[in-house]
Residue, then its C-alpha position, 0 to 999 in steps of 0.5 A: x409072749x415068752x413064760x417070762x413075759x407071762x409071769x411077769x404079768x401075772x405078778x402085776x395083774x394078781x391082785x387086782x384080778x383074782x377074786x374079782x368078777x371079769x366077764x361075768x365071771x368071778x376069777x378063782x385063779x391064774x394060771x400060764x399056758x400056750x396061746x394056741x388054745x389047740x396046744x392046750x390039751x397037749x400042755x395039760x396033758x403033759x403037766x398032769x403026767x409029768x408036772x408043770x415044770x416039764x411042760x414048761x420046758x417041752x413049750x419053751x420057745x413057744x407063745x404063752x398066755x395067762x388065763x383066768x380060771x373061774x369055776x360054776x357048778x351044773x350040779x353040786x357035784x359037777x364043775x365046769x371050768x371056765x378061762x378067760x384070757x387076760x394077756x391085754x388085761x392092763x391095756x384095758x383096765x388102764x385105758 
């Protein structure tokens, strides 16, 4: 989907995703990045040196997705991050 198309989506899907449980998984927030998972680390690379505006504008052109972002702890002290991808997120919540 385009970055528009994808914060329109995380618009619609907002409140009745974050803070609720999908996967397994309590959703803590959104967040918009490519499909290619591959691309990711470039992506993110690009938004902690630059900002997210940048890597916005260096992937335009390109497919996005939104993702969910759940954190559990292996120790008190250590995060792990999980996303999720919620691009059919209505399809199945409606169907």
């Amino acid at each position: 989907m385009t970055f528009e198309e994808a914060v329109s989506l995380v618009d619609r899907i907002k409140d009745q995703v974050v803070g609720v449980p999908v996967k397994g998984r309590f959703i803590e927030s959104l967040f918009i990045g490519p499909a290619n998972w591959d691309e990711m680390h470039v992506f993110m690379n690009i938004c902690f040196q630059k900002g997210e505006d940048e890597a916005i504008d260096e992937f335009i052109g390109k497919s996005f997705s939104v993702y969910g972002r759940s954190v559990s702890y292996i120790k008190p002290d250590l995060p792990r991050w999980d996303v999720i991808v919620l691009d059919d997120w209505e399809k199945t919540i409606y169907n």
